[in-house]
C-alpha positions as CSV (number, residue, x, y, z in Angstrom):
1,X,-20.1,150.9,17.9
2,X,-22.5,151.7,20.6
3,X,-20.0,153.4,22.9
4,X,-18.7,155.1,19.9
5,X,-21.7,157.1,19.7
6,X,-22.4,157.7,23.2
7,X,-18.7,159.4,23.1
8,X,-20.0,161.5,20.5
9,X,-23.0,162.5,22.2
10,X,-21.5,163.3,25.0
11,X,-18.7,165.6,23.3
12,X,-21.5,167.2,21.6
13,X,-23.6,168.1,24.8
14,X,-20.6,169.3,26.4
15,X,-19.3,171.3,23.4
16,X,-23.7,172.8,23.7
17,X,-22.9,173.7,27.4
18,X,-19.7,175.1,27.7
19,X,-21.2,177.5,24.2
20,X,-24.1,178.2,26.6
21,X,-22.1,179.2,29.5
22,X,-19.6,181.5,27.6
23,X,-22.1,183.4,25.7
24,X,-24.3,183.8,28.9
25,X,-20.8,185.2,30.6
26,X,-20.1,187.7,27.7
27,X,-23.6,188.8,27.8
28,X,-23.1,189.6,31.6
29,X,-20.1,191.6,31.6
30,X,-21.6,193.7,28.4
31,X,-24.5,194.2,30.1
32,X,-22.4,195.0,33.5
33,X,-20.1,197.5,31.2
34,X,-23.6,199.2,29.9
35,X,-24.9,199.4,33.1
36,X,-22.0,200.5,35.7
37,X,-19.1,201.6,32.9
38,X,-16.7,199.4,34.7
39,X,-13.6,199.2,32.9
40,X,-12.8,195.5,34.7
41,X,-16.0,194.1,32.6
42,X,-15.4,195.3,29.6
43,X,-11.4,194.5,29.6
44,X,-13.0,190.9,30.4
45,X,-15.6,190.9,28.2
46,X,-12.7,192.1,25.2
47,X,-10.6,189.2,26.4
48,X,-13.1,186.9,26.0
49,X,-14.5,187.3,22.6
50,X,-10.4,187.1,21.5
51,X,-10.6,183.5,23.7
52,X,-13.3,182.3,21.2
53,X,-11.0,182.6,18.3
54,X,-8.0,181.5,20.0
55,X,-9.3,178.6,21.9
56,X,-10.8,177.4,25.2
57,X,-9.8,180.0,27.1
58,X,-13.2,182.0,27.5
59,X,-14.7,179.4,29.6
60,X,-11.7,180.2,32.0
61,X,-12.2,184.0,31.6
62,X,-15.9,184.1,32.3
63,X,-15.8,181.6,35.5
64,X,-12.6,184.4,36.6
65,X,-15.4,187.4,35.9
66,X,-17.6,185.5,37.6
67,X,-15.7,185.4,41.1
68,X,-14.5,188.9,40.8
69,X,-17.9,190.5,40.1
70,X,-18.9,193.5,41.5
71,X,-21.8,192.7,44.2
72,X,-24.7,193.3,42.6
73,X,-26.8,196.2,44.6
């Protein structure tokens, strides 16, 4: 019983992380797109929202973003 709750918890922290990562990576390319105009974030950011409703694919799409970012400067 006890390591079928510590499963759960742990599915549920991790479920809580991976939601804080992709909504952090969506608010970064928006707020790249409002700031530059850069057709690459917001075709990213567009590809990601449709990952939340088709599956686990935004986590994949923001860590992608995330490696071909613009240098900030």
């Amino acid at each position: 019983m006890s390591a079928i709750l510590i499963t759960g918890l742990v599915l549920a922290l991790l479920f809580v992380a991976f939601l804080w990562f992709n909504i952090k990576g969506l608010r970064t390319m928006w707020r790249d797109y409002k700031r530059t105009g850069s057709m690459m974030a917001l075709g990213f950011f567009i590809v990601g929202i449709i990952g939340i409703f088709t599956g686990v694919w935004t986590t994949l799409v923001v860590i992608i973003y995330y490696l071909l970012r613009p240098a900030r400067g």
